[in-house]
HTML snippet that shows the backbone in 3Dmol.js (N, CA, C, O; Angstrom):
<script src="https://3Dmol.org/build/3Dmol-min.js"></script>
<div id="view" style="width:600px;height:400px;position:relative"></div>
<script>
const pdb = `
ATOM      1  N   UNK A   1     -13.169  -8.632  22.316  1.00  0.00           N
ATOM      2  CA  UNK A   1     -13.754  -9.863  22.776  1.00  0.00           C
ATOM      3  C   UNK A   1     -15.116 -10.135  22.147  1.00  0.00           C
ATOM      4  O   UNK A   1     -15.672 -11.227  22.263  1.00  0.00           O
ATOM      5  N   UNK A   2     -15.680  -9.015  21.417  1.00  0.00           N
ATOM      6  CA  UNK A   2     -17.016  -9.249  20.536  1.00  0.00           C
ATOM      7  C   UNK A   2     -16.673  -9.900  19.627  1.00  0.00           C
ATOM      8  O   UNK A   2     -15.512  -9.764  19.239  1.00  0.00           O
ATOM      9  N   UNK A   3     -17.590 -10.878  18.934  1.00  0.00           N
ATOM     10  CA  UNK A   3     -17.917 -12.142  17.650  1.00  0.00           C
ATOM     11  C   UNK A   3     -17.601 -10.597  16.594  1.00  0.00           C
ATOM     12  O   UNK A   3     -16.761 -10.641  15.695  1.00  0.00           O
ATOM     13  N   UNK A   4     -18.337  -9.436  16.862  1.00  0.00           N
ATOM     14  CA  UNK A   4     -18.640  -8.944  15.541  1.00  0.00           C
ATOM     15  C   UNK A   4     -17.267  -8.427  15.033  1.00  0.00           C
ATOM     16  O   UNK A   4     -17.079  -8.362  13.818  1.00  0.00           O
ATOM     17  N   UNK A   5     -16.030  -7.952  16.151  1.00  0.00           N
ATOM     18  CA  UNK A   5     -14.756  -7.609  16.412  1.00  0.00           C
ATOM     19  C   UNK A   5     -14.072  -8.248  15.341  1.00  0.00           C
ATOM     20  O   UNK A   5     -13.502  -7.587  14.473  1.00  0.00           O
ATOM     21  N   UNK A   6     -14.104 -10.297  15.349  1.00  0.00           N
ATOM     22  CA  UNK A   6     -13.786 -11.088  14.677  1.00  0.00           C
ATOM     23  C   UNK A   6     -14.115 -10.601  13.093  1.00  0.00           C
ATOM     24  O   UNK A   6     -13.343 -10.504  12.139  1.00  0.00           O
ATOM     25  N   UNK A   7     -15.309 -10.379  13.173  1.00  0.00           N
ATOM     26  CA  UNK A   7     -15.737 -10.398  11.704  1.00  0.00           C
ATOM     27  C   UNK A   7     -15.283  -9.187  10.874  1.00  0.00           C
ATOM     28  O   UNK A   7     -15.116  -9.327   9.663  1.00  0.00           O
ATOM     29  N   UNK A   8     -15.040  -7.785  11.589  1.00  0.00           N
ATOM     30  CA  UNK A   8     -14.228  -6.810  11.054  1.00  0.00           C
ATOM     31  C   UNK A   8     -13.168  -6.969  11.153  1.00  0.00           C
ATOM     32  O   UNK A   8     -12.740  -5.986  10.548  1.00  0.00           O
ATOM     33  N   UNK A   9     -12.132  -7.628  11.560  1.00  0.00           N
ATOM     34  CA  UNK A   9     -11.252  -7.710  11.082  1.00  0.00           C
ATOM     35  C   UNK A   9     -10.955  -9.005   9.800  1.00  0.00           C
ATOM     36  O   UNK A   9     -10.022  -8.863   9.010  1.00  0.00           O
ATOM     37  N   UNK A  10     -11.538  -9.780   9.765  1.00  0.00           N
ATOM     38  CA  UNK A  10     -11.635 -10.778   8.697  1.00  0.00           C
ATOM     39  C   UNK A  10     -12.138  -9.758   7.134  1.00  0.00           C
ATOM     40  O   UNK A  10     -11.753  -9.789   5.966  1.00  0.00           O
ATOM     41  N   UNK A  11     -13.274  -8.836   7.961  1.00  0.00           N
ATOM     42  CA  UNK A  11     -13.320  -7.706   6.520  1.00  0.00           C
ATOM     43  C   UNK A  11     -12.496  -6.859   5.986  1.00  0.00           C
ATOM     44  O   UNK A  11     -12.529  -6.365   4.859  1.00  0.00           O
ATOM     45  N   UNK A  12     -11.197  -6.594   7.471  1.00  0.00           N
ATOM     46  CA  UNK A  12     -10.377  -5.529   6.753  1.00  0.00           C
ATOM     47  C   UNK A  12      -9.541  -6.571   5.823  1.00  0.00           C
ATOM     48  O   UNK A  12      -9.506  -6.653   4.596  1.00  0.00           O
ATOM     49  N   UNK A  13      -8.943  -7.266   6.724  1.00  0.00           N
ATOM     50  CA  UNK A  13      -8.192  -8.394   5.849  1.00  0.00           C
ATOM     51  C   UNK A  13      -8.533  -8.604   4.235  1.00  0.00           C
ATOM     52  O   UNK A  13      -7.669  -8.416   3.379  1.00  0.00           O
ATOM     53  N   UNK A  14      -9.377  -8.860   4.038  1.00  0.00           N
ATOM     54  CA  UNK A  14     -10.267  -9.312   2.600  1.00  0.00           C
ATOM     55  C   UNK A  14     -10.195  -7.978   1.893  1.00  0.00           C
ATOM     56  O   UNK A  14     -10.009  -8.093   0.681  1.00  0.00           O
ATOM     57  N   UNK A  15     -10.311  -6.549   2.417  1.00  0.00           N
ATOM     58  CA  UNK A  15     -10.784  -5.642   1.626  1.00  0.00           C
ATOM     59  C   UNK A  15      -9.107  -5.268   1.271  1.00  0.00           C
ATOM     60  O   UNK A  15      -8.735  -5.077   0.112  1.00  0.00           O
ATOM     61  N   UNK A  16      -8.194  -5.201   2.434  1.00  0.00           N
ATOM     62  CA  UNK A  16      -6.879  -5.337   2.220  1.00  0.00           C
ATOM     63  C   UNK A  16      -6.127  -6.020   0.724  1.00  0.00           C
ATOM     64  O   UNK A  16      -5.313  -5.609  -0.103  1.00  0.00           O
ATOM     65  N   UNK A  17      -6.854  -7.178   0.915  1.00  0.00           N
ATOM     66  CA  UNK A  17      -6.377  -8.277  -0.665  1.00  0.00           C
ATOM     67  C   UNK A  17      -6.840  -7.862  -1.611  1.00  0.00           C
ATOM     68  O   UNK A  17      -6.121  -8.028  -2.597  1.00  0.00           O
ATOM     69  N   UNK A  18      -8.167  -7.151  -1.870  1.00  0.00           N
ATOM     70  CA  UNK A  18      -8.388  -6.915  -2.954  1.00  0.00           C
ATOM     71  C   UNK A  18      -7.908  -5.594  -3.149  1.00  0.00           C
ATOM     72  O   UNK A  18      -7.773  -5.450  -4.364  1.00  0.00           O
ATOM     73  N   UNK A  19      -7.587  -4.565  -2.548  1.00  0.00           N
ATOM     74  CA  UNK A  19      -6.349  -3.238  -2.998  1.00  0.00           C
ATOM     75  C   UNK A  19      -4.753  -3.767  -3.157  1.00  0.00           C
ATOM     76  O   UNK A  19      -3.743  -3.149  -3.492  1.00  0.00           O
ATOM     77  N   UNK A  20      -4.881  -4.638  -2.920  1.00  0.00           N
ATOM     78  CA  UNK A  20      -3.496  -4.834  -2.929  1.00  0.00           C
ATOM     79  C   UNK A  20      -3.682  -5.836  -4.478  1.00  0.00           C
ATOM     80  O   UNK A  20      -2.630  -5.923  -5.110  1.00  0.00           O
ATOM     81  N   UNK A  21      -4.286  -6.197  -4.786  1.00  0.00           N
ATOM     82  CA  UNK A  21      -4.722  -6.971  -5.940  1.00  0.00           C
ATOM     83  C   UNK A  21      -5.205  -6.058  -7.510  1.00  0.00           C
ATOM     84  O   UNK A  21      -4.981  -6.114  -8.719  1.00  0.00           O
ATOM     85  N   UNK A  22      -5.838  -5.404  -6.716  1.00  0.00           N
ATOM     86  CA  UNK A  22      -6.125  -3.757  -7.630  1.00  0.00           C
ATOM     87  C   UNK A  22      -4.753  -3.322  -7.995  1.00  0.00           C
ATOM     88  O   UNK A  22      -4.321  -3.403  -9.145  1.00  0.00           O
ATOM     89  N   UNK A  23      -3.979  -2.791  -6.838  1.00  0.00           N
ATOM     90  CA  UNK A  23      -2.927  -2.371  -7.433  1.00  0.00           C
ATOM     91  C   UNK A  23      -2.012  -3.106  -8.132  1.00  0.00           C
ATOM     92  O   UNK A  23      -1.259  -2.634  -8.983  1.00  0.00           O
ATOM     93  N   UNK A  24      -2.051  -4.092  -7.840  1.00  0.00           N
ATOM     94  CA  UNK A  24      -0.739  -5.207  -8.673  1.00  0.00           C
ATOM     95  C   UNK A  24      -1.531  -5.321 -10.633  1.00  0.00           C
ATOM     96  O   UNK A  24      -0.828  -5.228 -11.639  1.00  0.00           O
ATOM     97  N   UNK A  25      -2.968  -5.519 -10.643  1.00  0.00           N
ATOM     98  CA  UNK A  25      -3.401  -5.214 -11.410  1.00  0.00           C
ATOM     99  C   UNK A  25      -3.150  -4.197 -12.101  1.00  0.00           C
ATOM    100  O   UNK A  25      -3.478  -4.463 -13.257  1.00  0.00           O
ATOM    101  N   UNK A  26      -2.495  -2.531 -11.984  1.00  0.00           N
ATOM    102  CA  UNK A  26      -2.517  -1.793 -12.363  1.00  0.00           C
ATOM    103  C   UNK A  26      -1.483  -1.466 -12.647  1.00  0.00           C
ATOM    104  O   UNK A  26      -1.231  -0.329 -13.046  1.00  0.00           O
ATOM    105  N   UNK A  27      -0.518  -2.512 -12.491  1.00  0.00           N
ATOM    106  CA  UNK A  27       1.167  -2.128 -12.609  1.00  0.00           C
ATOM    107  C   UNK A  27       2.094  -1.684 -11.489  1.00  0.00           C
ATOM    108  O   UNK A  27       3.164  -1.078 -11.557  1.00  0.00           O
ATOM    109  N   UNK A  28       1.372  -2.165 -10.378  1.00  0.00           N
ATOM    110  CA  UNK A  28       2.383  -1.573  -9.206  1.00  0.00           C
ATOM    111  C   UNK A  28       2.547  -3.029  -8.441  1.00  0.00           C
ATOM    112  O   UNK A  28       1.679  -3.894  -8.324  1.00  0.00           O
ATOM    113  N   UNK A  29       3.753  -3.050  -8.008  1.00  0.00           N
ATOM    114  CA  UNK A  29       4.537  -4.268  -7.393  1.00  0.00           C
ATOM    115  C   UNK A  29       4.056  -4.201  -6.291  1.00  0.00           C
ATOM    116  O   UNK A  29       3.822  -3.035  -5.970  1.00  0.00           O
ATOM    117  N   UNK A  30       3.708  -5.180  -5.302  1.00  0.00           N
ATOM    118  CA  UNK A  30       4.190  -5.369  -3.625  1.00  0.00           C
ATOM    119  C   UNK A  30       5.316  -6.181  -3.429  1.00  0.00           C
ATOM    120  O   UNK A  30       5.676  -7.151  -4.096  1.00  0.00           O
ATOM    121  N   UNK A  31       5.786  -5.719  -2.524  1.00  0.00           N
ATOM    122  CA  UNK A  31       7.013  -6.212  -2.171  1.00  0.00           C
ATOM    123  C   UNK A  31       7.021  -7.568  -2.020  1.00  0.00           C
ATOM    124  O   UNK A  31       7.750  -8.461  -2.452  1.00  0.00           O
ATOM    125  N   UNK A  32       5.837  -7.529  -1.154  1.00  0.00           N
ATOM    126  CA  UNK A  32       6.039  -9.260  -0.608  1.00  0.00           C
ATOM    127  C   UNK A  32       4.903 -10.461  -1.651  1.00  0.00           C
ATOM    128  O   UNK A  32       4.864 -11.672  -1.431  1.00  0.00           O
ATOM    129  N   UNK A  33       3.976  -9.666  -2.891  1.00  0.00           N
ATOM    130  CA  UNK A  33       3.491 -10.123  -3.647  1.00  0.00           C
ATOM    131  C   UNK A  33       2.075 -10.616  -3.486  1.00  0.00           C
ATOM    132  O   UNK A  33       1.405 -11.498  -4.022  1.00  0.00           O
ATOM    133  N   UNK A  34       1.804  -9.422  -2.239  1.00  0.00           N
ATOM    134  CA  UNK A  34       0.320  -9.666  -1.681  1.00  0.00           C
ATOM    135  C   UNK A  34       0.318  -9.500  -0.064  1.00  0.00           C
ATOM    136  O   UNK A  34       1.353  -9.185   0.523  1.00  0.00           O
ATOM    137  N   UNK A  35      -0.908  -9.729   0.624  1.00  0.00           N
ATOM    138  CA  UNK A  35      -1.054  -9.543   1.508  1.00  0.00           C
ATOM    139  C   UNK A  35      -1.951 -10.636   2.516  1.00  0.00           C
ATOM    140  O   UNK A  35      -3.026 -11.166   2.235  1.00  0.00           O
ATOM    141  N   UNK A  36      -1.292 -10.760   3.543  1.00  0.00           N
ATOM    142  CA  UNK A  36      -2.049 -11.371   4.951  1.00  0.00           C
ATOM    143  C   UNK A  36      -2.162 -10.976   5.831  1.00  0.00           C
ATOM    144  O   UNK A  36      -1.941 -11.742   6.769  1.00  0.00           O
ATOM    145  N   UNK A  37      -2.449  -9.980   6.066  1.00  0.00           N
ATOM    146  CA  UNK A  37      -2.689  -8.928   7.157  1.00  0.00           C
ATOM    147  C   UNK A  37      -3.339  -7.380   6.501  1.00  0.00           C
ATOM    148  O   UNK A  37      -3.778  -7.281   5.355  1.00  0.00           O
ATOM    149  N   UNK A  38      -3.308  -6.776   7.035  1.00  0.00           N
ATOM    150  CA  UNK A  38      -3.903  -4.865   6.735  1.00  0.00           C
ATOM    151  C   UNK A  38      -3.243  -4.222   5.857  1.00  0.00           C
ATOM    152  O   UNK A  38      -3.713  -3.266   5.241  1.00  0.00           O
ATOM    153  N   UNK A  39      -1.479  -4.907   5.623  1.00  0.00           N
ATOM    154  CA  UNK A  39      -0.790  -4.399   5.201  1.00  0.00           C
ATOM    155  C   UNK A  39      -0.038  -4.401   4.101  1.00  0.00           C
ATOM    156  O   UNK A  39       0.155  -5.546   3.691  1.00  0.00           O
ATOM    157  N   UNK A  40       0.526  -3.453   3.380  1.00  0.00           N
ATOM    158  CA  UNK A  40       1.361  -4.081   1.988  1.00  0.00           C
ATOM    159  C   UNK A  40       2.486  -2.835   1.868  1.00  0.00           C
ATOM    160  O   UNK A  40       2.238  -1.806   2.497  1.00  0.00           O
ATOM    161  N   UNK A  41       3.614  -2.907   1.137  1.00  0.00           N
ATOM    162  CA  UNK A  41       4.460  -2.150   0.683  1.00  0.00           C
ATOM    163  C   UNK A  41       4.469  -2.248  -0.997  1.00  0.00           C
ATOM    164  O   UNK A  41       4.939  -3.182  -1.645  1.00  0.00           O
ATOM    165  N   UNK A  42       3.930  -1.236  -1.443  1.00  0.00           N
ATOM    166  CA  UNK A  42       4.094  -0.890  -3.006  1.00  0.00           C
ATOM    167  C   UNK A  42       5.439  -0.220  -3.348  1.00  0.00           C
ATOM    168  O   UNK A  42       5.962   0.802  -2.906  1.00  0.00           O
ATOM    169  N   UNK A  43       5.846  -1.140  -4.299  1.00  0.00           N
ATOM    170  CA  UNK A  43       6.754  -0.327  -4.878  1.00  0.00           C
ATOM    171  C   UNK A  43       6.384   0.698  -5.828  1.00  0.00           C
ATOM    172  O   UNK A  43       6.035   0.214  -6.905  1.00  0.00           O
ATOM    173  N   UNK A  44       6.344   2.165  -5.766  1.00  0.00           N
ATOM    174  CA  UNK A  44       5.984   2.518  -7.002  1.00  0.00           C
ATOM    175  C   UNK A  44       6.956   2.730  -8.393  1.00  0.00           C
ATOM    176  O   UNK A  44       6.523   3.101  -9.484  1.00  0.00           O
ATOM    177  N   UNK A  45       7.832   2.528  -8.198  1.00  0.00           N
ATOM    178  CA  UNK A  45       9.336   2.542  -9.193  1.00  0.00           C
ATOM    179  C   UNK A  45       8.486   2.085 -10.500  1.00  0.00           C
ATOM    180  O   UNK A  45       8.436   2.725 -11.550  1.00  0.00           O
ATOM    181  N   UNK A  46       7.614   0.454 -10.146  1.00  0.00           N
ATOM    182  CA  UNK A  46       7.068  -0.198 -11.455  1.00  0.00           C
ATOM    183  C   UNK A  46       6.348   0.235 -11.888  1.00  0.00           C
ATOM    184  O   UNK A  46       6.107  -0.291 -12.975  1.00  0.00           O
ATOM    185  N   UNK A  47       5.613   1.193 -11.607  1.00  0.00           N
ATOM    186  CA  UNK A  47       4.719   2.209 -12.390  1.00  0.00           C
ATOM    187  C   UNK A  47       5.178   3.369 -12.998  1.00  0.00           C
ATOM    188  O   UNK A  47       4.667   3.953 -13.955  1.00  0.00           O
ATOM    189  N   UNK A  48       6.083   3.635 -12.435  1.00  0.00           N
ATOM    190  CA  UNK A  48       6.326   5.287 -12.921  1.00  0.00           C
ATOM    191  C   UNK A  48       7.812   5.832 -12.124  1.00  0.00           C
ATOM    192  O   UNK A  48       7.757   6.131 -10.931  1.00  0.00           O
ATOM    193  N   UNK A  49       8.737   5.900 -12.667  1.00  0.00           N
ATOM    194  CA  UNK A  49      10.516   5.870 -12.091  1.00  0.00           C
ATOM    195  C   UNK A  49      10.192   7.225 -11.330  1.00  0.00           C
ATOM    196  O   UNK A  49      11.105   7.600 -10.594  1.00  0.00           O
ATOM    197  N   UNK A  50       9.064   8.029 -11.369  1.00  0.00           N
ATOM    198  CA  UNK A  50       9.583   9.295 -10.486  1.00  0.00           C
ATOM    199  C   UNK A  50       7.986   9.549  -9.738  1.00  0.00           C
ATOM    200  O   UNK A  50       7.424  10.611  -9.474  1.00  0.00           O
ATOM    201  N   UNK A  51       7.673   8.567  -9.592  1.00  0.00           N
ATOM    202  CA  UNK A  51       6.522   8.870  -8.875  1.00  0.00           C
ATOM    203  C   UNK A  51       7.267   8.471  -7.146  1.00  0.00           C
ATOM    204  O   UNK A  51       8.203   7.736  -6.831  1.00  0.00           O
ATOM    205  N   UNK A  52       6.249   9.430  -6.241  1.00  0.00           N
ATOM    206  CA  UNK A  52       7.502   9.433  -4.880  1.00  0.00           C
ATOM    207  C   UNK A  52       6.141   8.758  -3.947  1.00  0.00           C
ATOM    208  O   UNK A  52       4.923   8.730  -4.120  1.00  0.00           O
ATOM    209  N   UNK A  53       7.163   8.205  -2.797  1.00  0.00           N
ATOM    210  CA  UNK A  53       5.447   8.160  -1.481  1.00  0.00           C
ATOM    211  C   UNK A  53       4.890   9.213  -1.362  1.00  0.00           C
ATOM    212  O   UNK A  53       3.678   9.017  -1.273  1.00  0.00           O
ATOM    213  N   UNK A  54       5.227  10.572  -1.297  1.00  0.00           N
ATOM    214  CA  UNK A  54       4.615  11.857  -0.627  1.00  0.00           C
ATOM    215  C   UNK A  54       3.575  11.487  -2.226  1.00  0.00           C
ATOM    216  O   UNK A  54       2.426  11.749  -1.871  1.00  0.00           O
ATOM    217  N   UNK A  55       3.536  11.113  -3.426  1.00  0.00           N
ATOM    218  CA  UNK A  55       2.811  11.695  -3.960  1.00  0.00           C
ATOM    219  C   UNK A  55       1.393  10.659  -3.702  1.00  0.00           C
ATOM    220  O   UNK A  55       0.241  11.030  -3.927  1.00  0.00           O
ATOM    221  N   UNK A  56       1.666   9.701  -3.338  1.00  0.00           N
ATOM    222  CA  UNK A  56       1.062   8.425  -3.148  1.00  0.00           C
ATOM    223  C   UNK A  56       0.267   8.919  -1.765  1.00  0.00           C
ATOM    224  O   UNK A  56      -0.949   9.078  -1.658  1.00  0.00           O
ATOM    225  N   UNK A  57       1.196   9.102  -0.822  1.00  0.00           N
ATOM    226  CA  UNK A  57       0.221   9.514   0.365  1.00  0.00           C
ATOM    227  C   UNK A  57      -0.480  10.448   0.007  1.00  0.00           C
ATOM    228  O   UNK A  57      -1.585   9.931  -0.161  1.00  0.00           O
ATOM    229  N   UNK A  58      -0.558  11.539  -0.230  1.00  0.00           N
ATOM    230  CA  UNK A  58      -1.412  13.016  -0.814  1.00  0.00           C
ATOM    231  C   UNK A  58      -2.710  12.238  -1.665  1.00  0.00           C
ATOM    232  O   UNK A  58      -3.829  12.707  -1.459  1.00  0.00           O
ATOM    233  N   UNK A  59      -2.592  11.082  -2.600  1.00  0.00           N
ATOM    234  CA  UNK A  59      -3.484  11.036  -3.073  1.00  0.00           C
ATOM    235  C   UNK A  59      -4.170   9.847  -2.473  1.00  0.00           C
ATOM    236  O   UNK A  59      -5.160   9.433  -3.076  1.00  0.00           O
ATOM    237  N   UNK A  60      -3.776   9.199  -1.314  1.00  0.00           N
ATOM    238  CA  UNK A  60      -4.650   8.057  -1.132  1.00  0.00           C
ATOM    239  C   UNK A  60      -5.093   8.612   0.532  1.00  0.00           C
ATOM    240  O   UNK A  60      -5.999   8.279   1.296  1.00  0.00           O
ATOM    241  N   UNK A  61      -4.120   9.474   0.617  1.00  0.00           N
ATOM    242  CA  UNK A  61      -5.332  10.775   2.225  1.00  0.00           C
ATOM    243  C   UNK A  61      -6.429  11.246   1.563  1.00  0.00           C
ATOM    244  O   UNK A  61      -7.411  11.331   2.300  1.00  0.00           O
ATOM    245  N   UNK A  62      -6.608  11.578   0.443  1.00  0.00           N
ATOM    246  CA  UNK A  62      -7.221  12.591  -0.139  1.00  0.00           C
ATOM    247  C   UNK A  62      -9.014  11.584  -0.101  1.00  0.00           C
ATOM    248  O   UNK A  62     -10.145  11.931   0.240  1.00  0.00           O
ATOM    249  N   UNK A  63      -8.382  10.169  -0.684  1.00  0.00           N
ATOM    250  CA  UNK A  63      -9.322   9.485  -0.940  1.00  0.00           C
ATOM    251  C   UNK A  63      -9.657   8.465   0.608  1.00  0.00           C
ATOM    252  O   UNK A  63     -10.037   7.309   0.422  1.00  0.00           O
ATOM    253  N   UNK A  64      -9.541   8.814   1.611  1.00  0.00           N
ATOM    254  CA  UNK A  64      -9.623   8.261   2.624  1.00  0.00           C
ATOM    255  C   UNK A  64      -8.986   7.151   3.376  1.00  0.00           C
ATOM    256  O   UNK A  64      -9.502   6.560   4.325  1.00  0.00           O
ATOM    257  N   UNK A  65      -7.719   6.905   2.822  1.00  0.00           N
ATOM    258  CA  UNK A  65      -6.982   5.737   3.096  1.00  0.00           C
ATOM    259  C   UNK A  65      -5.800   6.099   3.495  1.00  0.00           C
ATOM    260  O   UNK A  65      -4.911   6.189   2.648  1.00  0.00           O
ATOM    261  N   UNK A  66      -5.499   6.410   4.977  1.00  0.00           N
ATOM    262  CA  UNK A  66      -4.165   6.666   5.853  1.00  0.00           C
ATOM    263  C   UNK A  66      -3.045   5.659   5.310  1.00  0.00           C
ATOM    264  O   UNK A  66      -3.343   4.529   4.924  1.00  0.00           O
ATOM    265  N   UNK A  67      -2.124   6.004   5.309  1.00  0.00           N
ATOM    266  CA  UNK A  67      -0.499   5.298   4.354  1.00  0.00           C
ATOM    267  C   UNK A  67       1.078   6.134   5.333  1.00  0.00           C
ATOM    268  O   UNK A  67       1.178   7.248   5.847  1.00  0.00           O
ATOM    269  N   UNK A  68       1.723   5.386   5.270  1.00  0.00           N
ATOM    270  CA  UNK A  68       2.508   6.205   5.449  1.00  0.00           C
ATOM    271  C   UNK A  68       3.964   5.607   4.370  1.00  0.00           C
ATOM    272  O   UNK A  68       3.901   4.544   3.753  1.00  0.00           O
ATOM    273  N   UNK A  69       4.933   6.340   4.341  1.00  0.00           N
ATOM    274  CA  UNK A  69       6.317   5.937   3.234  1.00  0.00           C
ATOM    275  C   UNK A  69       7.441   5.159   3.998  1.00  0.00           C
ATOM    276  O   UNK A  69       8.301   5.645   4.732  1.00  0.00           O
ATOM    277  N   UNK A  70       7.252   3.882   3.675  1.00  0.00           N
ATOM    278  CA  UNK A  70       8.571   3.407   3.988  1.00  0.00           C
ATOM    279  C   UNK A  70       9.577   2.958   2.244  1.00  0.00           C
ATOM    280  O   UNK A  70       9.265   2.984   1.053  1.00  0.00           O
ATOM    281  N   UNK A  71      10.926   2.563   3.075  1.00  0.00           N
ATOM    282  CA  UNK A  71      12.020   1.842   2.409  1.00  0.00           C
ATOM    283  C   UNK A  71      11.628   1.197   1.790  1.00  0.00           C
ATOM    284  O   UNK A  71      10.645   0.634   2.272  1.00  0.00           O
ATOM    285  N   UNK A  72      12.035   0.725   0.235  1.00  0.00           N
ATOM    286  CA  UNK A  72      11.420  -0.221  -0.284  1.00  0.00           C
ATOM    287  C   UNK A  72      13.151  -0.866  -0.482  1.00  0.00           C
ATOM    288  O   UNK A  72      14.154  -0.152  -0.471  1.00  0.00           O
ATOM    289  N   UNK A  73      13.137  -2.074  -0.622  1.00  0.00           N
ATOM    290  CA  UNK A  73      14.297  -2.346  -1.181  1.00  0.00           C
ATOM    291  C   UNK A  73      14.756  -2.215  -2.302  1.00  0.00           C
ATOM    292  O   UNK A  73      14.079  -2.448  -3.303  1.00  0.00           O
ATOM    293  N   UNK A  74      16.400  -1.686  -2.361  1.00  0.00           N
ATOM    294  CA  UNK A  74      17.478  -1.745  -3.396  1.00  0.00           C
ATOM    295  C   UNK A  74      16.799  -0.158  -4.209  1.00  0.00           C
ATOM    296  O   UNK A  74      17.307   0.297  -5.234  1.00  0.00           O
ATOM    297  N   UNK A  75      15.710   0.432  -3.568  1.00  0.00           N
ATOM    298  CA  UNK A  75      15.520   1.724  -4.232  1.00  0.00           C
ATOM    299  C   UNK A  75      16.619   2.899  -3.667  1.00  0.00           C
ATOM    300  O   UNK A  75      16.829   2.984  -2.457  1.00  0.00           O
ATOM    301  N   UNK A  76      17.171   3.626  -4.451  1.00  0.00           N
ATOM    302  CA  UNK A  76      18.370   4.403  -4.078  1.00  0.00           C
ATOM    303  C   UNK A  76      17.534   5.889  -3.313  1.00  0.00           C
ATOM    304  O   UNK A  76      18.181   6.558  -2.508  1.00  0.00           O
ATOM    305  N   UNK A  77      16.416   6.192  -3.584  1.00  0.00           N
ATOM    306  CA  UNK A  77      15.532   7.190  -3.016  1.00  0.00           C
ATOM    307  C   UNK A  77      15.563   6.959  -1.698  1.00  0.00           C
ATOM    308  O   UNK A  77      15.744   5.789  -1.359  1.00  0.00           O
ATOM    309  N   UNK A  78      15.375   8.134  -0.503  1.00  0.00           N
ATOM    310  CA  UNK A  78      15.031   7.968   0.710  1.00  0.00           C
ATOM    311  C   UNK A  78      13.553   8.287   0.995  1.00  0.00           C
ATOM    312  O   UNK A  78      13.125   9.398   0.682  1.00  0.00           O
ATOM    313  N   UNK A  79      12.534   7.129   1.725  1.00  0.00           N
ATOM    314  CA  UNK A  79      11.147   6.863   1.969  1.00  0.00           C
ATOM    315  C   UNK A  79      10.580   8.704   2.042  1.00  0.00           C
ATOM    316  O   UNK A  79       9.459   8.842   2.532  1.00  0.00           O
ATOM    317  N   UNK A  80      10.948   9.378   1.809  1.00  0.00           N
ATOM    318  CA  UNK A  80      10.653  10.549   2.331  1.00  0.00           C
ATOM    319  C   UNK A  80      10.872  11.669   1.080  1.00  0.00           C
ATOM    320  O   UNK A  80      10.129  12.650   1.120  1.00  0.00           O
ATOM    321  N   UNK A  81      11.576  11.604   0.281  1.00  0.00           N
ATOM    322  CA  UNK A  81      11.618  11.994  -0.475  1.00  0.00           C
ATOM    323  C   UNK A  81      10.108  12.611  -1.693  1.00  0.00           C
ATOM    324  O   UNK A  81       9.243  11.835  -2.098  1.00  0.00           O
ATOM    325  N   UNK A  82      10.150  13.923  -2.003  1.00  0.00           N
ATOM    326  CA  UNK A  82       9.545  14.286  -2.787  1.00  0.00           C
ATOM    327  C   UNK A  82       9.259  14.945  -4.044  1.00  0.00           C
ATOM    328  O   UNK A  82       9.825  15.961  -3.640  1.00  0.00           O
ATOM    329  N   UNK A  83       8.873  15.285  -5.249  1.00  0.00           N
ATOM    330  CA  UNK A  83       9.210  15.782  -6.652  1.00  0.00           C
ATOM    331  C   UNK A  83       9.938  17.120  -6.410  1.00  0.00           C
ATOM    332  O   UNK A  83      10.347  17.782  -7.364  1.00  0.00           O
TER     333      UNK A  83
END
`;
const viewer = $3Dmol.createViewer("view");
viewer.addModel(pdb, "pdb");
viewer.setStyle({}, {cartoon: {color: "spectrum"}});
viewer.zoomTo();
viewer.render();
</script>
């Protein structure tokens, strides 16, 4: 119910677009081709055919950013899967 409440989430939002903008920049797909909310699904297939979520989560825990692996579509891998 705090004004300042409003304004962090308008910051996650924004900081959201620009990682999700970073990454599309860098060769990795989102599913839905960006973001309006906190959230995004990367495909990593477009970067690299054997890069997995576990390797993605390991390195974006590492760097302070909680993730977890879902389904991406028409990928034959299961979200869970690792090298």
């Amino acid at each position: 119910l705090q004004p300042s409440f409003k304004h962090y989430q308008q910051q996650v939002k924004a900081n959201a677009r620009a990682l999700a903008m970073a990454l599309m920049d860098a060769g990795y797909r989102i599913t839905s081709g960006g973001t309006d909310n906190h959230l995004m699904l990367v495909d990593l297939r477009t970067r690299d055919a054997d890069l997995t979520g576990a390797d993605a989560e390991k390195w974006l825990e590492s760097a302070g950013i909680i993730c977890n692996k879902n389904g991406i579509p028409q990928d034959p891998r299961p979200p869970r899967k690792s090298r």
